[in-house]
C-alpha positions in Angstrom: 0.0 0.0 0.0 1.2 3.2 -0.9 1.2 6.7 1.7 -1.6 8.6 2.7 -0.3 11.5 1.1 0.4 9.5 -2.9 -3.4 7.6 -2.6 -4.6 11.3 -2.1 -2.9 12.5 -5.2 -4.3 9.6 -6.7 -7.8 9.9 -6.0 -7.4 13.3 -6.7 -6.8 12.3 -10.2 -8.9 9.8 -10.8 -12.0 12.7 -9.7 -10.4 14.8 -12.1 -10.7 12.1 -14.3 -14.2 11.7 -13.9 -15.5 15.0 -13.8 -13.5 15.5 -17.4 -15.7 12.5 -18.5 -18.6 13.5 -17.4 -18.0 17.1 -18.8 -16.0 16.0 -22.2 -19.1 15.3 -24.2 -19.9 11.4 -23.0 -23.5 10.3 -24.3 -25.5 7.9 -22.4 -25.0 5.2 -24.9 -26.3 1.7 -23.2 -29.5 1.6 -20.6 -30.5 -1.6 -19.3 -33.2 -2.5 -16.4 -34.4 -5.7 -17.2 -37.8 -5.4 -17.7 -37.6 -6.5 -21.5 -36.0 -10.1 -21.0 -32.0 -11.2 -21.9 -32.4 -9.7 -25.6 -29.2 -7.4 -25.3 -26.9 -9.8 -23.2 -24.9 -13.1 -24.3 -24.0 -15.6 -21.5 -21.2 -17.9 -21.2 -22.8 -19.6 -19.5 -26.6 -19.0 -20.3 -27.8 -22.0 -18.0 -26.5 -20.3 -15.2 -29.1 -17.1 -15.6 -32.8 -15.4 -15.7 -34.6 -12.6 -15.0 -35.8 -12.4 -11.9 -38.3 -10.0 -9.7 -36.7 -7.9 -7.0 -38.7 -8.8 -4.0 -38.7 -5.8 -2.6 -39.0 -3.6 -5.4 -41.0 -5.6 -8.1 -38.2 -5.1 -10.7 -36.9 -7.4 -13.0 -32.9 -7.7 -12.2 -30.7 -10.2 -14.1 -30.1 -13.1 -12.1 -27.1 -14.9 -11.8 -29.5 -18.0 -9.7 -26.7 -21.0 -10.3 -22.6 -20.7 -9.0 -19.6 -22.0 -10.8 -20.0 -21.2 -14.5 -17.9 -23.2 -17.0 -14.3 -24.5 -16.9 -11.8 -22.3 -18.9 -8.4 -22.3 -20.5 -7.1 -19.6 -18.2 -7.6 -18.8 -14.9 -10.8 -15.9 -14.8 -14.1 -15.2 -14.3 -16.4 -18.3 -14.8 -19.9 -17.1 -15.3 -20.1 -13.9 -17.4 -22.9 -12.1 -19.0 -21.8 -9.6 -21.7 -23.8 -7.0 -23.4 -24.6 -7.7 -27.0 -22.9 -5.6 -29.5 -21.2 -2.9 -27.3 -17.3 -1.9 -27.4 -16.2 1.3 -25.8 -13.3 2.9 -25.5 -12.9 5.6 -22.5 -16.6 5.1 -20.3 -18.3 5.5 -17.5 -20.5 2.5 -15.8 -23.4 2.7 -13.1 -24.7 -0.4 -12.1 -26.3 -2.1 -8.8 -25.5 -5.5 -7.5 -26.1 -7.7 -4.8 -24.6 -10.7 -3.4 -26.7 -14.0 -2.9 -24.1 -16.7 -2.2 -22.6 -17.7 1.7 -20.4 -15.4 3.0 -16.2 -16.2 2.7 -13.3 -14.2 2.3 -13.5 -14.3 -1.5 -17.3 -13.6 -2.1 -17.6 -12.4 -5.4 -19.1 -10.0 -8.4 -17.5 -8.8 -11.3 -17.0 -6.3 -14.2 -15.3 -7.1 -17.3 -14.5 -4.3 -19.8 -11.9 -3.4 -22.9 -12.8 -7.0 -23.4 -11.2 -7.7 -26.6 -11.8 -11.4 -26.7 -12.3 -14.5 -24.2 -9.0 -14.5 -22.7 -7.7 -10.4 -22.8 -10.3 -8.1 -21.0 -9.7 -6.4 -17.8 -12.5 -7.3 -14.8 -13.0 -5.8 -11.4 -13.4 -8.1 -8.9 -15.4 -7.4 -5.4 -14.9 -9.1 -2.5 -14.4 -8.9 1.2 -10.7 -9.5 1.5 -7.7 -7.8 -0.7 -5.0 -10.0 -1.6 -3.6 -11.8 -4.7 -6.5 -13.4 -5.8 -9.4 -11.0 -4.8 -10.8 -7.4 -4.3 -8.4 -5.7 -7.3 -8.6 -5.4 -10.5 -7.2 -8.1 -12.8 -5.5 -8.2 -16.5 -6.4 -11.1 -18.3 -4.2 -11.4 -21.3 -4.0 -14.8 -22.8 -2.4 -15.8 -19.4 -4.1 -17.0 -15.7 -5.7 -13.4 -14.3 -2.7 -11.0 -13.0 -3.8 -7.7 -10.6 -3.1 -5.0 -11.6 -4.4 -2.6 -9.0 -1.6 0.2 -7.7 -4.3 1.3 -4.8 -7.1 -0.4 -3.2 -9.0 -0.7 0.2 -8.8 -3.9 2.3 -11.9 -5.4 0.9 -15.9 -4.6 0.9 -18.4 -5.8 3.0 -21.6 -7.4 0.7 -24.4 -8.3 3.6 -27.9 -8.5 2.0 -28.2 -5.3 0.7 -28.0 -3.8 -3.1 -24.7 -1.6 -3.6 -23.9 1.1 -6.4 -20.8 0.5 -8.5 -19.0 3.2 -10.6 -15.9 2.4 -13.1 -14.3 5.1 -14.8 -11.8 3.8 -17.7 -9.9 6.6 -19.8 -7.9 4.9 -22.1 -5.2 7.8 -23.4 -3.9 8.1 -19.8 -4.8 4.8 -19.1 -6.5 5.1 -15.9 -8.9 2.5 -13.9 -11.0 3.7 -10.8 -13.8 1.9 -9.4 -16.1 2.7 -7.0 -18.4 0.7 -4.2 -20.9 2.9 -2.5 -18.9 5.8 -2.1 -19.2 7.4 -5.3 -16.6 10.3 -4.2 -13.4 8.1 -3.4 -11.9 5.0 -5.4 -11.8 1.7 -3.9 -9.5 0.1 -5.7 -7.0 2.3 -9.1 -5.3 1.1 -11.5 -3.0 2.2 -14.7 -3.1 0.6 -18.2 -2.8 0.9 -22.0 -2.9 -2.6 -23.0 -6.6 -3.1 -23.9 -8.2 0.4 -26.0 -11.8 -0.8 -26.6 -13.9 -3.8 -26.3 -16.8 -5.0 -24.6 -18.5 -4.9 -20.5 -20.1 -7.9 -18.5 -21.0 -8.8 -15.4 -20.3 -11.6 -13.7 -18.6 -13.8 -10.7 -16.2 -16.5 -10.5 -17.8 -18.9 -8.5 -20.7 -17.0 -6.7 -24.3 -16.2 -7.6 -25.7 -12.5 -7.5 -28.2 -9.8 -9.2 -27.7 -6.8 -11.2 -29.8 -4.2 -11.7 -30.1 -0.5 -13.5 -26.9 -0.6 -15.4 -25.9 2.4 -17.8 -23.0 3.5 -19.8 -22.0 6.7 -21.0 -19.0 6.6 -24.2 -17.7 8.9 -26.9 -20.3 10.4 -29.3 -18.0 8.0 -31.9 -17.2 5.6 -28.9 -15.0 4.4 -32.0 -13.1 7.2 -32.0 -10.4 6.8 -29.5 -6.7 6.9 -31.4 -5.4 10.3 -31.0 -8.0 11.8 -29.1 -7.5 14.8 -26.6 -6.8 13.4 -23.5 -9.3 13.1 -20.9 -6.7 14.8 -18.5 -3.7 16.8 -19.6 -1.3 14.3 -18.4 1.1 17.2 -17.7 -1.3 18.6 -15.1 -0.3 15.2 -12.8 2.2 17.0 -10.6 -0.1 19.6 -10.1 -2.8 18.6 -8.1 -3.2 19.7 -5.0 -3.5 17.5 -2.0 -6.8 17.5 -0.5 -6.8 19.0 3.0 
């Protein structure tokens, strides 16, 4: 783990990095709340989930009802639900999730994104503890998973409840923050050029779960990423100020 003082720079940057997203002319480009069945999504593992009613709520939320997923050549995440048609360069991603399964230190949802095929796509991965195999965010890249997180927290805490998930991916600089709740400070950062565009899922690698409300905002041309203006001036880095 890095100083108090660095992660502060850092999340510094990564609000900067949002807040130029947000304000750089992003278009709400997917909308999804599950009320009009699986048409937009393609499973890996399509026996593994349905649409469900919220029983609180009423609403239809994509169900991930059956754990374990499929067996796969590298080590990642085995039941994944990707969107249908949809590659994105720089984005931002709301969603909601809950956790269903039993409770252990490596209790897990997941985002992909950048996915450019099966095995190279990045993924977020949620869980209670942070270590080598859990609460970071991984690289897949024709190889078993590899984190690739510079900053994170110690883990998250699931319980019964629905939580809010953000991901903010500018791919000139190459910045990764995602979010948990706390839509102000990162939970977990990370820095990467590899993968430009490609495509988003949801998902777990051995857990079951629901997702709900999920929305993406891209380019107007979310093709148009090579030589684009930079999200954030990456010579403005050593000027942030530290938050007080």
């Amino acid at each position: 783990m890095r100083s108090m003082q660095t992660a502060l720079i850092v999340s510094a940057l990564l609000a900067a990095s949002a807040a130029a997203l947000e304000k750089g002319g992003l278009v709400l480009r997917f909308e999804e709340n599950f009320e009009s069945g699986l048409g937009n999504w393609e499973m890996l593992d399509p026996e593994s989930w349905r649409i469900e009613e919220d029983a609180e709520t009423g609403n239809g939320v994509l169900s991930l009802f059956r754990g374990g997923g499929v067996a796969r050549t590298f080590f990642a995440p085995r039941s994944v639900a990707m969107i249908r048609g949809l590659e994105v360069g720089d984005f931002i991603l709301e969603a909601r999730m809950r956790h269903r399964g039993k409770q252990y230190a490596h209790q897990d949802l997941c985002v992909v994104f950048n996915a450019m095929s099966d095995y190279q796509f990045y993924y977020a991965h949620f869980a209670p503890v942070a270590d080598d195999g859990a609460n970071t965010i991984f690289l897949v890249d024709n190889a078993d998973r590899q984190s690739i997180a510079t900053d994170r927290n110690d883990g998250i805490t699931w319980g019964e409840a629905w939580h809010d998930v953000r991901i903010v991916r500018d791919v000139t600089i190459g910045t990764i923050a995602v979010y948990f709740d706390d839509m102000d400070t990162p939970v977990m950062v990370a820095e990467d050029r590899r993968f430009a565009q490609g495509g988003i899922g949801l998902g777990s690698f051995n857990d079951t779960g629901c997702f709900d409300d999920v929305r993406i905002w891209t380019r107007p041309d979310a093709s148009a990423r090579t030589g684009q203006t930079p999200l954030i001036d990456d010579s403005n880095r050593a000027g942030l100020a530290v938050p007080e």
